[in-house]
C-alpha positions in Angstrom: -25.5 -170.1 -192.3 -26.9 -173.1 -194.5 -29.2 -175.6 -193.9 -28.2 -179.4 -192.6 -29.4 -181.0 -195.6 -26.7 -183.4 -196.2 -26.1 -183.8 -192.6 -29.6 -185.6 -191.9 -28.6 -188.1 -194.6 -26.2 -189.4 -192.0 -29.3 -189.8 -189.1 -29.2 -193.8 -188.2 -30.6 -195.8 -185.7 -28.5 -196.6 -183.2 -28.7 -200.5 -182.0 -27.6 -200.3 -177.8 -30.9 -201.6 -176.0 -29.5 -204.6 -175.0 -25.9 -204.1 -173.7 -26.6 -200.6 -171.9 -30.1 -202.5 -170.3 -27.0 -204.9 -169.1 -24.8 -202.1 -168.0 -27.6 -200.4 -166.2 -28.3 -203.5 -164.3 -25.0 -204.8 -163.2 -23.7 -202.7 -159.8 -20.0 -201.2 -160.0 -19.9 -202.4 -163.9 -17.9 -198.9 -164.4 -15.6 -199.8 -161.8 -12.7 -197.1 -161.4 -13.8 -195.2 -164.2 -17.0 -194.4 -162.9 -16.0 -191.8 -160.2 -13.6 -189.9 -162.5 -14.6 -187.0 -164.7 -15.2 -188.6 -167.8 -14.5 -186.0 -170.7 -11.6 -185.2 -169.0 -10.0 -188.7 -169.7 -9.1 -190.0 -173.2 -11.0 -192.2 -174.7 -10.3 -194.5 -178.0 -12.5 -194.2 -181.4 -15.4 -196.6 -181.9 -13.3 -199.8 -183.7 -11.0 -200.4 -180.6 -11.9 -201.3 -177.0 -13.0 -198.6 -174.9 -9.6 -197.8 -173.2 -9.8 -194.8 -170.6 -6.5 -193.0 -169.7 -5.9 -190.6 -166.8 -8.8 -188.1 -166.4 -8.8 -186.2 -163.0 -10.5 -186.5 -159.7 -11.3 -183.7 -157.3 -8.5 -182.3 -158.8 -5.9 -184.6 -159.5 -4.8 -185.8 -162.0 -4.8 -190.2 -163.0 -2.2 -191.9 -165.2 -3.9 -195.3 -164.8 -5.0 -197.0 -168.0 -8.2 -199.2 -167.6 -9.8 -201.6 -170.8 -13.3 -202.4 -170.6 -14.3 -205.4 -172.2 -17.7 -205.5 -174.3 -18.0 -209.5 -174.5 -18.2 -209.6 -170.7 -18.8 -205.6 -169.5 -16.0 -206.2 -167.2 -12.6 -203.4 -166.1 -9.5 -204.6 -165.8 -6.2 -202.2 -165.5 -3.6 -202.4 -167.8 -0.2 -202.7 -167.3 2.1 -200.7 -169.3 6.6 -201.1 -170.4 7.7 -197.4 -169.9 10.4 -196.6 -171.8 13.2 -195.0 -170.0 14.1 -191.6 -172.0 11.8 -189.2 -170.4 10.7 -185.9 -171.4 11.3 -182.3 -170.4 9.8 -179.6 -168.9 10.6 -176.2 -170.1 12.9 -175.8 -166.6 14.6 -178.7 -168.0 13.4 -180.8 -165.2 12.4 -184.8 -166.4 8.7 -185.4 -166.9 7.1 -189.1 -166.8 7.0 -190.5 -170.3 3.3 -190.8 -169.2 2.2 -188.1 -166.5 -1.1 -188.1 -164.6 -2.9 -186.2 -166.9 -6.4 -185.0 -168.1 -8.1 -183.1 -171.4 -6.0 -185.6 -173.6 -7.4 -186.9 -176.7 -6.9 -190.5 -178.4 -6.7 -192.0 -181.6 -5.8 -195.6 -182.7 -3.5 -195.8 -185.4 -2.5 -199.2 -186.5 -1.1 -201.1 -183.7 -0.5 -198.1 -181.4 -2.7 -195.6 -179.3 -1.5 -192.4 -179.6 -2.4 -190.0 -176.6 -1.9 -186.2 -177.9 -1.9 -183.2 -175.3 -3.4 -182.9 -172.2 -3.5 -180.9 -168.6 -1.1 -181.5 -166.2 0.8 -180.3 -162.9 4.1 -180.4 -165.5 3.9 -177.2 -168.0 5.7 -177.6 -171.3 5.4 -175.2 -174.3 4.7 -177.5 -177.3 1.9 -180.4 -177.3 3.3 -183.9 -177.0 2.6 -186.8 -179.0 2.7 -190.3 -176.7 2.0 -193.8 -177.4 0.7 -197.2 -176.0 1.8 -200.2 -178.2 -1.5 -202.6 -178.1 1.2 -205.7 -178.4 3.6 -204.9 -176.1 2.1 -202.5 -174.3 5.3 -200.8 -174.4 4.4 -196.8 -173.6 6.9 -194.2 -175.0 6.8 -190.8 -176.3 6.7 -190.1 -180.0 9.1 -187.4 -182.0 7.7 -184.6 -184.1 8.4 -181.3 -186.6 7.3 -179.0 -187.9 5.2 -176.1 -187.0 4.5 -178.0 -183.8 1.1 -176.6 -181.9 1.2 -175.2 -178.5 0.5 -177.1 -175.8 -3.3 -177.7 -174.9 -6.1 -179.8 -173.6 -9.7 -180.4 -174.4 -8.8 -180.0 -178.1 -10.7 -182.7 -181.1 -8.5 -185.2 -183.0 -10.3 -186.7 -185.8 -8.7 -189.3 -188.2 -8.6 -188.5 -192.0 -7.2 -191.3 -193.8 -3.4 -191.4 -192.4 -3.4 -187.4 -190.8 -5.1 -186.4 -187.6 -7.1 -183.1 -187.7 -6.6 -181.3 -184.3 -9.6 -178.3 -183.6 -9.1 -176.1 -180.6 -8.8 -176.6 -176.9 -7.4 -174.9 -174.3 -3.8 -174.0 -173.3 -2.0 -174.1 -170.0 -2.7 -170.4 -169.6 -6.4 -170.8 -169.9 -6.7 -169.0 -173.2 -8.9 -171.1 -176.0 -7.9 -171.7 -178.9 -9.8 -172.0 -182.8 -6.8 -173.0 -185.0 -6.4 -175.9 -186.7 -3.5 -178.4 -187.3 -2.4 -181.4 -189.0 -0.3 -184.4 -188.1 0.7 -186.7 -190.7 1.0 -189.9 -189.4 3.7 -191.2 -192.4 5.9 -188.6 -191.4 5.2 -187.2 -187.5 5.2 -183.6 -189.3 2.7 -180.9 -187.8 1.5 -177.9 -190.0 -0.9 -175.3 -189.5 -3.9 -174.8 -191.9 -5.1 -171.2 -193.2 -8.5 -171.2 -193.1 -10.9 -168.6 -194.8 -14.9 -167.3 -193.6 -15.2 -167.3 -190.2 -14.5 -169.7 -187.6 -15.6 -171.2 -184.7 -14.9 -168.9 -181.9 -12.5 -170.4 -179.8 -13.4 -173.2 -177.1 -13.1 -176.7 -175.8 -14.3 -180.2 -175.2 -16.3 -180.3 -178.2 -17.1 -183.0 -180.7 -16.1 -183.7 -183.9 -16.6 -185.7 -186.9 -15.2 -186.5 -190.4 -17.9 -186.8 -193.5 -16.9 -188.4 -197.1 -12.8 -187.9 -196.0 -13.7 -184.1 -196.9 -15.8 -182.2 -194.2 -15.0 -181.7 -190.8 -17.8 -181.5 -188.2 -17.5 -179.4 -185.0 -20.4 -179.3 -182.4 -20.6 -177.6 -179.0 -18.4 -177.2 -176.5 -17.7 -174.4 -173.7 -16.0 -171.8 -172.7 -14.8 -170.5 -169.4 -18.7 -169.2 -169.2 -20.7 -170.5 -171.9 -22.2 -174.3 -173.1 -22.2 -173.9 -177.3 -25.4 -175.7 -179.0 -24.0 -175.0 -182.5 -22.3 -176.5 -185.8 -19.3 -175.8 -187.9 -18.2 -177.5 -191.1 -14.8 -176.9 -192.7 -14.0 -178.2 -196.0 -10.5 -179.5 -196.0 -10.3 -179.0 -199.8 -11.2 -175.6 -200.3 -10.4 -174.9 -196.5 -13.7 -172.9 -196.0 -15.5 -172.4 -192.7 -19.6 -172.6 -192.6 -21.5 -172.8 -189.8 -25.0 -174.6 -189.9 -28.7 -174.0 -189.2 -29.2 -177.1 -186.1 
């Protein structure tokens, strides 16, 4: 273990007094999305409106996308094209182009929201790649190769120039997961990093972080018994693990 050193240089203040004072004050401001369990729905970075999809509820699972805007702190649900190829389930059988759905993660990437993985009452093997087009609102699902990860949920994605850094999760068979894959956007191909020192051990719904395009930061998370309190760096050049004193 090392000490966080760098990692403090990154401590700022963070500037929310006067909208969450405003958000705290206004009754049903969360509208729908307030009764749902909210880790369990996807959620978009920090540059693009908050934009919840799915999540679950006592147990089911929610396909409905809802945009909050911060000018006004106001919900409203969007509307989405579907496109009509569908998907398959390993049975074959057609799956929505987007199912009710939970433990997905989000990125925005150019024009598009990309929704990748997720829990729901359809099991496939391999984790899917779906889209939201934020001018047309067109919602399809996107093709990919490579060494194409196994289904999961509760996984990170974390944006690194034009790739996505996927950590963990959890598969549809309840076992967690500590690999590590990338998706490069250019090309929709998936490959699986070989990563030396020792890892995380395996979990879900943890956080993570990218520092100077190079380190990769995952905190926390659970597993089927345990709440994690601890810190991981890799290093995506030399593809070493280290795990910090917090």
């Amino acid at each position: 273990m090392v000490g966080l050193g760098w990692v403090n240089s990154l401590a700022r203040p963070l500037q929310v007094r006067s909208w969450a004072e405003d958000f705290g004050r206004r009754p049903g401001v969360l509208g729908p999305y307030s009764w749902r369990v909210l880790r369990e729905a996807g959620l978009t970075e920090q540059r693009a409106p908050p934009a919840p999809v799915g999540g679950r509820i006592t147990g089911r699972y929610l396909s409905d996308v809802q945009v909050f805007d911060l000018r006004n702190l106001a919900w409203s649900t969007l509307k989405l094209n579907m496109e009509p190829k569908a998907d398959k389930t390993t049975d074959g059988s057609s799956l929505e182009v987007l199912p009710a759905s939970s433990g997905h993660r989000m990125i925005k990437w150019k024009n598009k929201l990309l929704l990748l993985g997720g829990h729901s009452k359809d099991n496939f093997d391999s984790l899917k790649v779906r889209f939201i087009d934020l001018e047309s609102y067109h919602c399809g699902v996107m093709e990919t190769s490579g060494k194409v990860p196994v289904a999961r949920g509760g996984q990170s994605v974390t944006l690194v120039g034009s790739k996505i850094i996927m950590f963990g999760g959890e598969d549809s068979q309840r076992r967690l997961l500590n690999d590590v894959h990338v998706l490069d956007l250019e090309t929709m191909i998936w490959c699986a990093l070989e990563t030396v020192q020792t890892p995380p051990v395996p979990r879900f719904d943890h956080i993570a972080a990218v520092h100077a395009e190079r380190y990769l930061l995952i905190f926390g998370g659970c597993s089927h018994s345990i709440f994690f309190n601890d810190l991981h760096v890799l290093d995506l050049q030399t593809m070493d693990w280290t795990q910090m004193l917090v």
